[in-house]
C-alpha positions in Angstrom: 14.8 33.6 42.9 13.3 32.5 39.8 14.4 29.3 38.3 16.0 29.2 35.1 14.6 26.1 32.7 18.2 24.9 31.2 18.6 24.8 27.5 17.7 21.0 25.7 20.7 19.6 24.1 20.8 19.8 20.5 20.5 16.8 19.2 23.8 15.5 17.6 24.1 15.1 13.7 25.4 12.3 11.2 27.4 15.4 10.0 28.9 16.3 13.6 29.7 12.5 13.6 31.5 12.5 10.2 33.6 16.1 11.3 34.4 14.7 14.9 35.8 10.9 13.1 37.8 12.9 10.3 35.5 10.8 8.0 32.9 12.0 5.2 29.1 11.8 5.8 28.8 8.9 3.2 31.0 7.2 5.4 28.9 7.5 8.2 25.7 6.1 7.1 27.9 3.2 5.2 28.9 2.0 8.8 25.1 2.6 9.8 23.9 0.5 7.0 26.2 -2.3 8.2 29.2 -2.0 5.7 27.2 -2.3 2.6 28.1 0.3 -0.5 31.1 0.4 -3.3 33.8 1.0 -1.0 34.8 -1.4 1.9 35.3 0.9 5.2 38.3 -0.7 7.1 37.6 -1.8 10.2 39.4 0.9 12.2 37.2 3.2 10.5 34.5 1.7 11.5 35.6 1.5 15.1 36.4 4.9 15.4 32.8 6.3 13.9 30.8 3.8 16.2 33.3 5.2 19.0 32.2 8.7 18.2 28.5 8.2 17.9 28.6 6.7 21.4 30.6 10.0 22.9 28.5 11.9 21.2 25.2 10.0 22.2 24.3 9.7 18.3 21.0 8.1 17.9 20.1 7.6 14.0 17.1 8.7 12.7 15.6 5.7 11.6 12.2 6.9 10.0 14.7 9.2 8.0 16.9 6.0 7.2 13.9 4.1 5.5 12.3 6.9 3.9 15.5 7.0 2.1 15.8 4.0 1.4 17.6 2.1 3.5 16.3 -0.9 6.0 16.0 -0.4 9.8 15.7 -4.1 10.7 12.5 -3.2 12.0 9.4 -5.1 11.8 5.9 -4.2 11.9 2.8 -6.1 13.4 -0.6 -4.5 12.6 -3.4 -5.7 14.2 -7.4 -4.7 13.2 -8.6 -5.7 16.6 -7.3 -4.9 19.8 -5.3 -7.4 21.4 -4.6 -6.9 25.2 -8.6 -6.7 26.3 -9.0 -9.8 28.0 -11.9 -11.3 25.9 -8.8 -11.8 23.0 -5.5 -11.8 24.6 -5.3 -15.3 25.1 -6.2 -15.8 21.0 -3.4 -13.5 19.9 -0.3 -13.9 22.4 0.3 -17.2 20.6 0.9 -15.3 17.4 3.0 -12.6 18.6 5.1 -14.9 20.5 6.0 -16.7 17.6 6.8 -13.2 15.6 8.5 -11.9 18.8 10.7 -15.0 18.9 11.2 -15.5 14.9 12.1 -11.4 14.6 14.9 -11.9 17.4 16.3 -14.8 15.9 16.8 -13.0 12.6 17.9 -9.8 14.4 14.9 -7.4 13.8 13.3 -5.4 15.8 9.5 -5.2 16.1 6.8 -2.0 16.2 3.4 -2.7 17.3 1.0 -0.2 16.0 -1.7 0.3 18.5 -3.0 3.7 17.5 -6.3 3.7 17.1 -9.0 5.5 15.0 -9.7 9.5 16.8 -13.1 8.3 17.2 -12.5 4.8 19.2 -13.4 3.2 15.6 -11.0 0.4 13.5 -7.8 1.5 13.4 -7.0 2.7 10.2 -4.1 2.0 7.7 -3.7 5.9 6.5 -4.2 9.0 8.3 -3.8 11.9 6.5 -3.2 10.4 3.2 0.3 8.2 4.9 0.6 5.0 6.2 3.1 5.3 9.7 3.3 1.5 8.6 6.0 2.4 6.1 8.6 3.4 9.5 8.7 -0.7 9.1 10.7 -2.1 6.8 7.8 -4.6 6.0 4.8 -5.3 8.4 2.5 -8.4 9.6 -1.1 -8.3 9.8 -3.6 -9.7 11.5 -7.2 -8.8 11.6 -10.9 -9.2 9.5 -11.2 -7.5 6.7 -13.7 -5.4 5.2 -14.0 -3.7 1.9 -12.7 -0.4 2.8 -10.0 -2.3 5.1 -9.1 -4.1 1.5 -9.0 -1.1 -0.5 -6.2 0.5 2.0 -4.6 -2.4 2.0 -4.4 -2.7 -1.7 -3.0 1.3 -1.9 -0.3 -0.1 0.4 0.6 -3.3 -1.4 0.6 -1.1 -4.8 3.2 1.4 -3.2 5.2 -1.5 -2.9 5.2 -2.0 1.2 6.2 -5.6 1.9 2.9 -7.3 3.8 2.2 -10.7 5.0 -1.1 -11.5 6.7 -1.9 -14.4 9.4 -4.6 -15.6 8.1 -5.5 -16.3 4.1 -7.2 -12.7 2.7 -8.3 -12.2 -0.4 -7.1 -8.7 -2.0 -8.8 -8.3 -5.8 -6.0 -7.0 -7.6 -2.8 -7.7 -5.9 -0.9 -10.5 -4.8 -0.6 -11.0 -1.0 1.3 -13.4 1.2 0.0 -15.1 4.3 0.6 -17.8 6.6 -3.1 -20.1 7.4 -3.9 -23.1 8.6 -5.1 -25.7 6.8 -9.0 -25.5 7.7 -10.7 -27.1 5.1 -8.7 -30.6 5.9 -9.0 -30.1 9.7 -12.8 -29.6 9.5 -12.8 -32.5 7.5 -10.8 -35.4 9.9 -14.1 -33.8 12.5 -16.3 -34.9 9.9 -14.8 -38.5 9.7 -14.3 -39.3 13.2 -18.1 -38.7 13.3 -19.4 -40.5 10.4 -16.5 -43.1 11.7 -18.9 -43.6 14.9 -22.2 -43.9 13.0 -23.6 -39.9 12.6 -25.0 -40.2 9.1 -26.6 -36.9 9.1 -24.8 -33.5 10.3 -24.6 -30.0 10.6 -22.3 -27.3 9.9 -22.9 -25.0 12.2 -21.5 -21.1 11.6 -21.4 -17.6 12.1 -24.3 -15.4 10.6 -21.0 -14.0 8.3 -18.5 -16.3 6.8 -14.6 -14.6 6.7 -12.2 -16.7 4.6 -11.5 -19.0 6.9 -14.9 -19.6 8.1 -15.4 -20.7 4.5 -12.3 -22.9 4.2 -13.9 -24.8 7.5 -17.2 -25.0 4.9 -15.3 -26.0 2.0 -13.5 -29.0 4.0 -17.3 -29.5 5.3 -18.7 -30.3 1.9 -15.7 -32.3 0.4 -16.3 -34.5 3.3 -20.0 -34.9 2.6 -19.3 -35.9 -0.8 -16.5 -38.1 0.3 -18.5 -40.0 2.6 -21.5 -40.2 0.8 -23.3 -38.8 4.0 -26.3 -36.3 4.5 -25.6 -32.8 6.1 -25.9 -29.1 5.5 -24.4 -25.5 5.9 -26.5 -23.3 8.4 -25.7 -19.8 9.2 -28.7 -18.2 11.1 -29.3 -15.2 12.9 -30.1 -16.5 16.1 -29.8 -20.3 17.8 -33.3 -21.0 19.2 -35.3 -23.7 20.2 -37.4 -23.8 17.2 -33.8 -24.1 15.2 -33.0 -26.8 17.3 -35.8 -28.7 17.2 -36.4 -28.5 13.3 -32.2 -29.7 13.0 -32.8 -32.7 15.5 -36.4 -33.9 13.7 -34.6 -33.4 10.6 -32.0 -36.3 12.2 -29.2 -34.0 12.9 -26.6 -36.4 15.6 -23.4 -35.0 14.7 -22.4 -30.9 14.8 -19.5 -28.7 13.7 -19.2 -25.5 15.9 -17.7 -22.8 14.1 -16.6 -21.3 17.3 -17.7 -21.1 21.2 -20.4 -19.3 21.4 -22.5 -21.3 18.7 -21.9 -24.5 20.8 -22.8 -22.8 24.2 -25.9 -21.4 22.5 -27.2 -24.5 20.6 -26.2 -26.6 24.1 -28.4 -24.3 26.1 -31.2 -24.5 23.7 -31.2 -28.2 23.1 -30.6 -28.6 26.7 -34.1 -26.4 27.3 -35.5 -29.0 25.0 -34.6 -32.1 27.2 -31.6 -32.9 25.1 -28.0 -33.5 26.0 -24.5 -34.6 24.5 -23.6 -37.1 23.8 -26.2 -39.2 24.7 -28.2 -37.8 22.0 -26.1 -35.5 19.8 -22.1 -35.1 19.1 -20.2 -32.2 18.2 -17.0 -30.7 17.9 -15.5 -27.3 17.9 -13.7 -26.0 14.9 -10.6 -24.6 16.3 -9.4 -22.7 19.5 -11.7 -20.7 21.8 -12.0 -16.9 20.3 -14.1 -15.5 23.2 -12.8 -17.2 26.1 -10.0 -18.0 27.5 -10.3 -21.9 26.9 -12.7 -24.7 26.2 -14.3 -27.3 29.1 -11.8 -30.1 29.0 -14.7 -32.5 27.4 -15.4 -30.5 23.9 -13.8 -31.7 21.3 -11.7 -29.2 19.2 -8.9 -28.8 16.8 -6.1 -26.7 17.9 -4.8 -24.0 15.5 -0.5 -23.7 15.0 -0.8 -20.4 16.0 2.8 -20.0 17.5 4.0 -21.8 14.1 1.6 -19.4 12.1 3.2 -16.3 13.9 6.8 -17.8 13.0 6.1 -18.4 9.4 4.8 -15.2 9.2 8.1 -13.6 9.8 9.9 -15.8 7.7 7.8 -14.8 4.8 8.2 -11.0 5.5 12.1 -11.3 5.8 11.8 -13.3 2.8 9.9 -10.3 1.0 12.6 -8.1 2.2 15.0 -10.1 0.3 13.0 -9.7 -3.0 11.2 -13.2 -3.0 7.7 -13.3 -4.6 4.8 -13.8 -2.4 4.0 -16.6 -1.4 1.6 -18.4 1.0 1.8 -21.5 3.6 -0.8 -23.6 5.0 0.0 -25.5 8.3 -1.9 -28.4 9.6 -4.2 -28.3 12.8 -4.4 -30.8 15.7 -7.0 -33.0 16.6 -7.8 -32.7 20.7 -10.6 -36.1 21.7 -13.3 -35.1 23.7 -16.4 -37.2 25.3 -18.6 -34.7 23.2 -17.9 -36.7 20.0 -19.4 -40.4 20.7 -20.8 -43.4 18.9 -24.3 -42.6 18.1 -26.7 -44.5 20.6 -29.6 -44.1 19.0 -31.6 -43.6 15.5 
């Protein structure tokens, strides 16, 4: 005997909610909105729609909702980069822990778009000439930013989507808010404690390409040179040799700032090749939380981004969006973590 495939249940409609609760379809998406409109529904009314929609098994069509208009209480979080591969997860989860935990506490829900580009490439913001963003009523961001990434990101901002980015981004042309930390004067207090301990000459040491807050940690860099009256420059090269190292330490290089991880594991190893060794004979520090692994030996010297309060202030400044504030911006302050790889200088 054959088997018959039953028929799917059609779906049940605002209107079929409205005729069932003897109410008008106006009515119905009043109470869905949360009471809001010209007329006050009385609170039986409300009770008896809500009571239908759950005999019915009435789900509302929430894309419909906010392409109309409306707000779903829904949250997005957009990230450029992948974040559960292992080599980032333990960089991001601070961040969306603190938007998880700010959305719930002001009763929004949140949608992670994942999706990414047909070919395995970045994951773009349009597809097709829309933006699945806008199902959010607003969205956070995190992520670099490239010039095409900008330019779609500026279309969004101009059809007035509400966006706030972890992480300060310049967008030529629009206004756009973000949550950061305060770089520039974190990198700076690493610069002090050094010249504090007798490193008169240093070295910023960074990524071949600078991002925006790569150049705030520079910017704090140079104020502090100038503050101190001390001697010290900005390199960004290609590749951390022995022949770098060498030239940076005859030059009297004793103090370093480490962009990130992997410039202090490659300049240790080099120097290390060399017959030289912290901090006997050179200091440094690294400028911020590890981004490739999944922390830093216990000895190195870092500054610890507030990436739990960044992801927080992130979704205060989105709901604050929502409620037709101007954007705005906030910087939050870093903390210093001591390690034996910043020392008094032993020798000159």
């Amino acid at each position: 005997m054959a088997s018959v495939t039953p028929a799917r249940r059609k779906r049940p409609t605002q209107r079929e909610v409205a005729e069932r609760a003897g109410v008008s379809q106006a009515a119905v998406s009043q109470v869905l909105n949360g009471g809001g409109g010209q007329v006050r529904i009385p609170d039986s009314t409300r009770q008896r729609v809500l009571q239908v929609m759950a005999d019915l098994g009435y789900v509302p069509n929430v894309a419909a909702r906010r392409l109309a208009g409306g707000h779903n209480r829904i949250l997005g979080v957009f990230t450029y980069e992948p974040v559960f591969p292992s080599s980032t997860r333990d960089f991001f989860t601070p961040f969306l822990q603190g938007i998880e935990e700010t959305a719930a506490e002001q009763d929004y829900d949140l949608l992670l778009h994942t999706r990414p580009a047909a070919s395995g490439g970045p994951r773009p913001l349009y597809r097709g000439g829309t933006s699945r963003l806008r199902l959010a009523d607003g969205t956070v961001m995190l992520g670099q930013l490239d010039s095409a990434r900008r330019d779609d990101l500026l279309r969004l901002l101009g059809e007035g989507h509400p966006v706030v980015f972890i992480g300060r981004r310049n967008v030529p042309g629009a206004q756009l808010s973000y949550v950061t930390a305060d770089y520039a004067a974190a990198t700076g207090q690493v610069l002090a404690d050094l010249v504090a301990r007798g490193h008169r000459r240093t070295l910023y040491l960074g990524a071949p390409v600078g991002h925006e807050s790569a150049l705030d940690r520079e910017q704090g860099y140079r104020e502090g040179l100038e503050a101190s009256g001390t001697g010290g420059e900005v390199a960004r090269p290609a590749e951390i040799n022995s022949s770098f190292v060498a030239q940076q330490l005859a030059a009297g290089v004793t103090g370093l700032l480490m962009e990130n991880e992997r410039l202090a594991k490659a300049w240790i190893e080099a120097a290390a090749a060399q017959g030289h060794h912290w901090p006997a004979q050179y200091s440094f520090a690294v400028l911020g939380d590890p981004i490739y692994s999944g922390e830093l030996p216990a000895e190195w010297a870092h500054f610890r981004i507030p990436r739990l309060a960044m992801g927080r202030a992130s979704v205060s400044l989105l709901t604050a969006l929502l409620a037709g504030q101007p954007p705005a911006s906030v910087s939050l302050p870093c903390e210093w973590v001591e390690g034996r790889s910043v020392g008094a200088l032993e020798w000159a």
